[in-house]
N, C-alpha and C positions, 0 to 999 in steps of 0.2 A: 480744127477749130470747133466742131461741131460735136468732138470729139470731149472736150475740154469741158463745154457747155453742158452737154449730159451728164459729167462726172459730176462736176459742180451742182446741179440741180440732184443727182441722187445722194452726195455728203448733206447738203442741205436738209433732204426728205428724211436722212438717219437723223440727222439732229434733231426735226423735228418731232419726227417717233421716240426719239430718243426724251423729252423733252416732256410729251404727252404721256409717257410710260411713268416716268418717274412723278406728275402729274398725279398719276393714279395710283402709283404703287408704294412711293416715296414714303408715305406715310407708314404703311404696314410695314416698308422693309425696316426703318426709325425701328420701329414697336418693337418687331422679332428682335432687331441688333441690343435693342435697353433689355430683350428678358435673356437672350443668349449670354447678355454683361449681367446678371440679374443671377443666373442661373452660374456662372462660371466662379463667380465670388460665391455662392452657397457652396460649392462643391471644394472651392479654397478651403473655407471656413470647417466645415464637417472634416477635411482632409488634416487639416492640424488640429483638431477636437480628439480624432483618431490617434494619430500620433502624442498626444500629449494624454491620453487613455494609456498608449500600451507600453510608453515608458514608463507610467506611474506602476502599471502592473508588472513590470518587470521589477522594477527596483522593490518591489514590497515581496514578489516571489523570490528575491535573494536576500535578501533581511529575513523571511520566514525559511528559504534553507538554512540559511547561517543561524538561524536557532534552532533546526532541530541537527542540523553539526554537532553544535553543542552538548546538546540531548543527547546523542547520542554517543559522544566523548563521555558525559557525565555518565552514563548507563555501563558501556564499558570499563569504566577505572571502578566504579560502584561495583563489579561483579568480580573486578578484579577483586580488590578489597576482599570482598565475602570469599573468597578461592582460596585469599594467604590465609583468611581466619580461620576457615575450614583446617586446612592444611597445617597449621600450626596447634588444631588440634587433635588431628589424628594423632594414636598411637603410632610409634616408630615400628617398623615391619621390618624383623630381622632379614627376611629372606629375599627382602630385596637389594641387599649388602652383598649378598654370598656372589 
């Protein structure tokens, strides 16, 4: 019984510490939790700021390859061209028949 009565007087004395902590602390721990939620949405926000950055840059660095593709297709069939017109008007070189 007396056993019982101790336990019970010391749950009581945590509650009450318990009680007088939160008392004191209750507020600042509030404060930390609203800038940690404060802080966690910033970090959302910049997170998909980023990713909608590096898609944009992606898509515009394959738009700007696919035009110098191009460029580069145009540059070659252009040298081609000048090669046949050369070539059409060399002289014919017997001695490369024989």
């Amino acid at each position: 019984m007396l056993n019982q009565v101790s336990s019970i007087e010391r749950s009581h004395d945590r509650e009450e510490i318990e009680q007088v902590r939160n008392l004191l602390f209750g507020d600042i721990q509030q404060e930390n939790e609203r800038r940690i939620a404060a802080l966690e949405a910033q970090l959302k926000e910049l997170r998909q700021s980023i990713e909608r950055q590096m898609r944009a840059m992606a898509e515009e660095n394959s738009a700007s390859q696919a035009k110098l593709i191009r460029a580069m297709g145009d540059a070659i069939a252009g040298l081609g061209n000048q090669i046949s017109a050369l070539a059409g008007e060399m002289p014919a070189n017997d001695s490369d028949h024989e």
